[in-house]
C-alpha positions as CSV (number, residue, x, y, z in Angstrom):
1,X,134.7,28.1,41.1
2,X,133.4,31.6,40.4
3,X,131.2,33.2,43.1
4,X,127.3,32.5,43.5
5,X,125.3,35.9,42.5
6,X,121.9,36.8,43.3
7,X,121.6,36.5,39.1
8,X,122.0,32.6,40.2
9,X,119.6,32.2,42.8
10,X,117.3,34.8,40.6
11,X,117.8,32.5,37.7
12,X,117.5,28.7,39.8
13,X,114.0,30.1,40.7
14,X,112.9,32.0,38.0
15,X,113.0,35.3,40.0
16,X,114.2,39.0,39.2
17,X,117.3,39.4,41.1
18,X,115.4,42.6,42.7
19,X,113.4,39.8,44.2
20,X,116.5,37.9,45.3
21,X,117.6,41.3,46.7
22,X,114.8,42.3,48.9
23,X,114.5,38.7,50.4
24,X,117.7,38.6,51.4
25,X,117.8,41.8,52.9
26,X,114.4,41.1,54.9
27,X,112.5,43.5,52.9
28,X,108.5,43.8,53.8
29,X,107.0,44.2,50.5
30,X,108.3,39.9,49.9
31,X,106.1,37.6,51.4
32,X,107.5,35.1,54.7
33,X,107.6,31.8,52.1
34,X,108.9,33.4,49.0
35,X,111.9,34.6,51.6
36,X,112.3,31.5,52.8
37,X,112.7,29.8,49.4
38,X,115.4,32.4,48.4
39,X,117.1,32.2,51.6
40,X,116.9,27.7,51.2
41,X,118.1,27.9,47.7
42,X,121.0,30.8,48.6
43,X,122.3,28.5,51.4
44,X,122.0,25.7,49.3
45,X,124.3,27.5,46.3
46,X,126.9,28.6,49.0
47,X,125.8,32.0,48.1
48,X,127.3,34.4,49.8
49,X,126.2,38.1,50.6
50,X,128.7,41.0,49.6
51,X,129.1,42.8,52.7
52,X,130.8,46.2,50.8
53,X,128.0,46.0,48.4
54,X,125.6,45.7,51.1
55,X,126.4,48.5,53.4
56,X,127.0,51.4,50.7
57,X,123.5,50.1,49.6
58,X,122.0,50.6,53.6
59,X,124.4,52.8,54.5
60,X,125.7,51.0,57.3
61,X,127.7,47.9,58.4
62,X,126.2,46.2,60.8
63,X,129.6,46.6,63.1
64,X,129.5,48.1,66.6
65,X,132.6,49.0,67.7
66,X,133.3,48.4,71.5
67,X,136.6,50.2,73.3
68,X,137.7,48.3,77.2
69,X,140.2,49.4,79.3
70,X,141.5,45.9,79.5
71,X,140.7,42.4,78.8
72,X,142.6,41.3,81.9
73,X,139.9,42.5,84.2
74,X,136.9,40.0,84.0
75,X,134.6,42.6,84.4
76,X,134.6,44.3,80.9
77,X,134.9,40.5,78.9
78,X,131.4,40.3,81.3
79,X,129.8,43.3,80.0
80,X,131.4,42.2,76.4
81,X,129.4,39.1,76.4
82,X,126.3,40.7,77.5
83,X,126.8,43.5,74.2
84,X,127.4,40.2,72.1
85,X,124.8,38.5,72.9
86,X,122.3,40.9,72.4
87,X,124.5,42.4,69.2
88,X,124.1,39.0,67.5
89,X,120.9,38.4,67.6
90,X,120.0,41.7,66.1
91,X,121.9,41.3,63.7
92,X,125.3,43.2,64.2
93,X,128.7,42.0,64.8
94,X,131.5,43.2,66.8
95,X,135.1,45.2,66.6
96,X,136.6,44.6,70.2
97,X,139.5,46.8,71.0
98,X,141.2,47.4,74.7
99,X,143.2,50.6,75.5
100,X,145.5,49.0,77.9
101,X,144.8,52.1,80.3
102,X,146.5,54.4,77.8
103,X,145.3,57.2,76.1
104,X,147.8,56.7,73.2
105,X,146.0,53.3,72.6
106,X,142.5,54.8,73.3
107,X,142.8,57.5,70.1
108,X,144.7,54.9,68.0
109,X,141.4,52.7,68.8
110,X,138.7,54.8,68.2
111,X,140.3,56.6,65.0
112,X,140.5,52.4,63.9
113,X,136.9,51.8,64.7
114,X,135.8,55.1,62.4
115,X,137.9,54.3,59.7
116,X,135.9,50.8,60.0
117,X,132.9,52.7,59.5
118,X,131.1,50.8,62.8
119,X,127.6,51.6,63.1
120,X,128.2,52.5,66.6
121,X,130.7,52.6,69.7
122,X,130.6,51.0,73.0
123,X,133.1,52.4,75.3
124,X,134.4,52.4,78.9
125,X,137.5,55.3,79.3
126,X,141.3,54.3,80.1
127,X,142.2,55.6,83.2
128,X,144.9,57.8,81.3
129,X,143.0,59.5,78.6
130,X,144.7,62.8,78.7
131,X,141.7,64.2,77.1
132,X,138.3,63.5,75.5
133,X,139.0,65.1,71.9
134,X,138.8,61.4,69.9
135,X,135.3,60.7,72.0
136,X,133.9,64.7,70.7
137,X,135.3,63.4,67.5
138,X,133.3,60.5,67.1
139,X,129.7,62.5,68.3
140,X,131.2,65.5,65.5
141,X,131.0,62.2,62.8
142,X,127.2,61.5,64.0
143,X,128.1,58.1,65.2
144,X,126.5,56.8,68.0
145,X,128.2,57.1,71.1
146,X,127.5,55.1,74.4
147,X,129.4,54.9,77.5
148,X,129.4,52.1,80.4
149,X,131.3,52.2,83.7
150,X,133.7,54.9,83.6
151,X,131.8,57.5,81.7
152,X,132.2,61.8,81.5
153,X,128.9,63.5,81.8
154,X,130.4,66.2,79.2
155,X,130.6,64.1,76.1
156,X,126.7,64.1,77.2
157,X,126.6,60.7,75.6
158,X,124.0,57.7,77.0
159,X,125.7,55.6,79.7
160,X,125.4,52.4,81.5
161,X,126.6,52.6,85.3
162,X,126.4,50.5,88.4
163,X,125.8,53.0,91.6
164,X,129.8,52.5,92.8
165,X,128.8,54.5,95.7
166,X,125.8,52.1,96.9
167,X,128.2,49.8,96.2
168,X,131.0,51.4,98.5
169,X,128.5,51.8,101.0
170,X,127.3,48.4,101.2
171,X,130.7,46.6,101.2
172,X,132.1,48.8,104.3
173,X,128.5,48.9,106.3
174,X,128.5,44.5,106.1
175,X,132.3,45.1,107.5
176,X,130.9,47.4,109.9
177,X,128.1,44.3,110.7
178,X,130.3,41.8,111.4
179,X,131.9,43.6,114.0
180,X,134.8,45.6,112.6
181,X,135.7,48.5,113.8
182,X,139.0,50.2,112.3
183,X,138.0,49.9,108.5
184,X,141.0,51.4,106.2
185,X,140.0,51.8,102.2
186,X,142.4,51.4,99.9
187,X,141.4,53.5,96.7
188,X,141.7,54.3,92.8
189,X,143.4,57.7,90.9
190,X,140.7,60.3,92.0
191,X,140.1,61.8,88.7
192,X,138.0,58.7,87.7
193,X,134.6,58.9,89.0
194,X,133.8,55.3,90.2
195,X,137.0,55.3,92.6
196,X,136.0,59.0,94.0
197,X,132.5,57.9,94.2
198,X,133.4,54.5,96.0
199,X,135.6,56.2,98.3
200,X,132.3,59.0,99.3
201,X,130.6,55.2,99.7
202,X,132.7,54.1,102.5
203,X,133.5,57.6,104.4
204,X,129.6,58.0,104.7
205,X,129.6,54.3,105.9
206,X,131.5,55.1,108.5
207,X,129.8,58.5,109.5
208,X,126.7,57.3,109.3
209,X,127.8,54.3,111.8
210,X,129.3,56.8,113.9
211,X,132.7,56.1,113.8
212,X,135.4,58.3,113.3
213,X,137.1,58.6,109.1
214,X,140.3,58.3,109.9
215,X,143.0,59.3,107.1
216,X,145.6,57.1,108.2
217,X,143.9,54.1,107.1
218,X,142.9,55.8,103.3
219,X,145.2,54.4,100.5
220,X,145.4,55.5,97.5
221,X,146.7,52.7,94.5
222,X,146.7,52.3,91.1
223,X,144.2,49.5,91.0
224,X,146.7,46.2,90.6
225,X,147.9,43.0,92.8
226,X,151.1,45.1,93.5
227,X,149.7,47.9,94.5
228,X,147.3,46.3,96.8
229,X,150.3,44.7,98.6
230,X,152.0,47.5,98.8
231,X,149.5,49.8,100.4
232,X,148.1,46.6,102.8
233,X,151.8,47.0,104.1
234,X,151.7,50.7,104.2
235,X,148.3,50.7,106.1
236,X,149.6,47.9,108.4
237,X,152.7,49.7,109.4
238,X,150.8,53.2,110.1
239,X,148.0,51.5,112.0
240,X,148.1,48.6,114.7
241,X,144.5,48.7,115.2
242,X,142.9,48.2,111.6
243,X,141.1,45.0,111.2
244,X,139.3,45.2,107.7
245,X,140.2,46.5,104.2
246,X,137.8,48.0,101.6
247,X,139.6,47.4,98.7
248,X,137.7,49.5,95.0
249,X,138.6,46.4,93.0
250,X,139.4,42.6,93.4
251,X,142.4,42.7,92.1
252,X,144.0,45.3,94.6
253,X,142.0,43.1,97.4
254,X,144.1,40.1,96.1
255,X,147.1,41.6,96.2
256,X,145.9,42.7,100.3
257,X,145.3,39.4,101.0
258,X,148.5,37.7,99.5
259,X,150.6,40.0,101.9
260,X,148.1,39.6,104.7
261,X,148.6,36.3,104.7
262,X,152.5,36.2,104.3
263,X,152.8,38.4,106.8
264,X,150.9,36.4,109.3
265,X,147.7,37.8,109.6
266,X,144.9,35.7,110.5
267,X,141.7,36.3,108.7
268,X,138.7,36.8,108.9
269,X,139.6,36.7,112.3
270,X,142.1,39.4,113.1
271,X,141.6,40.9,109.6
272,X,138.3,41.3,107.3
273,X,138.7,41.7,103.2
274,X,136.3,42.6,100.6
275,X,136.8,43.9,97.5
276,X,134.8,44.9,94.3
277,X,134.4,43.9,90.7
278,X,133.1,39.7,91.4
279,X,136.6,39.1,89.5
280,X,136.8,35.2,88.0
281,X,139.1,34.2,91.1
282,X,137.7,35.6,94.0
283,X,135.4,32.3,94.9
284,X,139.1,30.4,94.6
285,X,141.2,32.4,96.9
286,X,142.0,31.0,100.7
287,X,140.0,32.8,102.3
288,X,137.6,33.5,99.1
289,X,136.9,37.0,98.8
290,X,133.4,39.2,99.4
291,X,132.7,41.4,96.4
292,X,130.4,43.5,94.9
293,X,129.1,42.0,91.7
294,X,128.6,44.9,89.7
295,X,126.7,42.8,87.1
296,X,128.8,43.1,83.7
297,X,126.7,40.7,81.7
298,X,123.7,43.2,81.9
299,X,125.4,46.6,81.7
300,X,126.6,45.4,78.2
301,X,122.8,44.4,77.6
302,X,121.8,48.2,78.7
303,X,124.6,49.2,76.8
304,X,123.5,47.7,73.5
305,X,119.8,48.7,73.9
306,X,120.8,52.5,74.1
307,X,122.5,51.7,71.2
308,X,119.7,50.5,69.1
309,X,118.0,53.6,70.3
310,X,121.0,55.9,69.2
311,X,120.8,54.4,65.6
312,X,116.8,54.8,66.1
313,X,117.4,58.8,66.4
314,X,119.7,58.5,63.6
315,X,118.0,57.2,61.3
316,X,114.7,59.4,62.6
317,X,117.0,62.4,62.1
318,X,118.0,61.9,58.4
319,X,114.1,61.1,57.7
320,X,113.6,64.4,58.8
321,X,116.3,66.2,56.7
322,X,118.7,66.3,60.1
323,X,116.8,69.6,61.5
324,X,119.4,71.1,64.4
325,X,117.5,70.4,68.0
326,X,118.7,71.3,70.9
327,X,120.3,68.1,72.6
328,X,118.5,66.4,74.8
329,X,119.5,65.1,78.2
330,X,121.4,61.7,77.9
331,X,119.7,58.4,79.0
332,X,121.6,57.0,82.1
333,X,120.9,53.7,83.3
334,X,122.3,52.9,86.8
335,X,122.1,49.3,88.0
336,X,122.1,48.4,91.6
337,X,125.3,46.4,92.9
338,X,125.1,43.3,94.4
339,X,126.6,42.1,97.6
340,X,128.6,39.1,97.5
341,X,128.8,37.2,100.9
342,X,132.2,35.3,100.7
343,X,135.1,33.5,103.9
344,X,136.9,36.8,103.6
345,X,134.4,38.8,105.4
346,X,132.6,36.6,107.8
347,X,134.0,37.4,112.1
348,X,134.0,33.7,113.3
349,X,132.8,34.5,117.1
350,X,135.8,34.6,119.6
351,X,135.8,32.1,122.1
């Protein structure tokens, strides 16, 4: 069967295909029921619109291109669906790629996403991007870029953050509430911002609860379940007297707790846990794990509406014949964490 054309449709209604045309592509000077008809009689012929055709007609492709660390962690496929579900009913689809923490990955990624010709990219950075030359690439092509949880303040790009150092804060201050005293923190790689800035979090906890930052009980990890067992045993073996662990993501907190618990330790009891991130299994584990919910779903809402306003400027721009302004001061959105209250954290009273 050959393909259905807007000559058909034209033709089965006794249209000009410029009619077809402009109804199908929503355009204002076409009336709500002479749309409607075109669009009934187009589903009813199995047409199909040309997608190529369409976007070298508009210029764009209705794609957004979206660049995670890692689908692993349940964080990014939260702030994923919160970008899909606002992408779709706008109208857009979307190119998921993941890094796998590499940089290598990362380029090979982005340089895909361009060559797609994406309206747009949504991106969180790998933890070992060597540099930020692909990102300055895509801003040199004039395609929007936006940036959620791990962002750089110089690709002065708009950005979607939760305040990792509230966060921090909170998560070692309700230790600090339930009656711990000796609080260790096991951290991230430094040179990422959220792990530095989670880490300031729970030394000014501390401070500010006047007791003493010891460096004995700072960790630093690499963000996995092995490396939080690891550095729970390394912490336990340089300090008798610690009783809690800030961990700067669930899955290092789970791999605290698994070695906690093989190695005896009672908790919440003798030892408190909380974590960060609201991970998929942290309600399930014995004991189930305190977080802070860093809500994913709308970050990736945020993260889409700073899109829309990108590719608002854009198309503003070109209006305008793309006069050179001086570049204006990002739009940062910073969403408030969430405490989550779980067994892992609660001091039953001693009798």
């Amino acid at each position: 069967m050959s393909r259905t054309t807007i000559h058909d449709i034209a033709k089965e209604l006794n249209t000009s295909p410029s009619t077809v045309s402009k109804a199908l592509n929503n355009h204002p000077s076409i009336s709500a029921a002479t749309k409607e008809l075109i669009k009934t009689t187009a589903v009813n012929l199995n047409y199909r619109q040309n997608r190529l055709a369409s976007s070298l007609r508009s210029g764009r492709t209705n794609i957004i291109g979206i660049m995670i660390p890692s689908s692993d962690i349940g964080f990014f496929g939260g702030v994923v669906h919160g970008i899909e579900k606002i992408a779709r009913s706008n109208g857009y689809n979307i190119l998921l790629f993941q890094s796998n923490e590499t940089g290598e990955y990362e380029v090979e990624g982005i340089e895909t996403l361009l060559q797609t010709s994406v309206d747009g990219i949504i991106a969180s950075i790998a933890k070992d991007t060597p540099n930020l030359d692909h990102f300055f690439d895509v801003k040199k092509r004039k395609v929007p870029l936006v940036l959620f949880d791990r962002v750089k303040d110089e690709l002065n790009s708009p950005s979607v953050v939760v305040d990792d150092y509230k966060g921090a804060f909170m998560a070692t201050e309700h230790l600090i509430q339930q009656g711990y005293m000796n609080i260790a923190h096991i951290s991230g790689p430094q040179h990422i911002k959220i792990f530095n800035d989670r880490l300031c979090g729970y030394v000014d906890a501390l401070k500010m609860n006047n007791l003493p930052v010891n460096d004995d009980l700072i960790q630093y990890g690499r963000n996995s379940i092995e490396s939080g067992k690891f550095s729970a045993e390394r912490l336990l073996g340089r300090s008798k007297d610690m009783d809690a662990i800030f961990a700067v993501e669930d899955f290092t907190a789970l791999g605290a707790l698994q070695y906690l618990k093989q190695a005896g330790v009672k908790m919440p009891e003798k030892m408190g846990m909380i974590g960060f991130g609201n991970e998929s299994f942290s309600p399930y584990v014995t004991p189930s794990l305190s977080t802070i919910d860093q809500q994913p779903a709308r970050m990736g809402e945020e993260a889409f509406t700073l899109f829309l306003e990108a590719m608002a400027k854009k198309a503003n721009g070109s209006q305008n014949g793309e006069v050179e302004v001086a570049e204006e001061e990002p739009k940062k959105i910073v969403l408030d964490p969430v405490l989550i209250v779980r067994e892992s954290s609660i001091r039953t009273p001693q009798g």
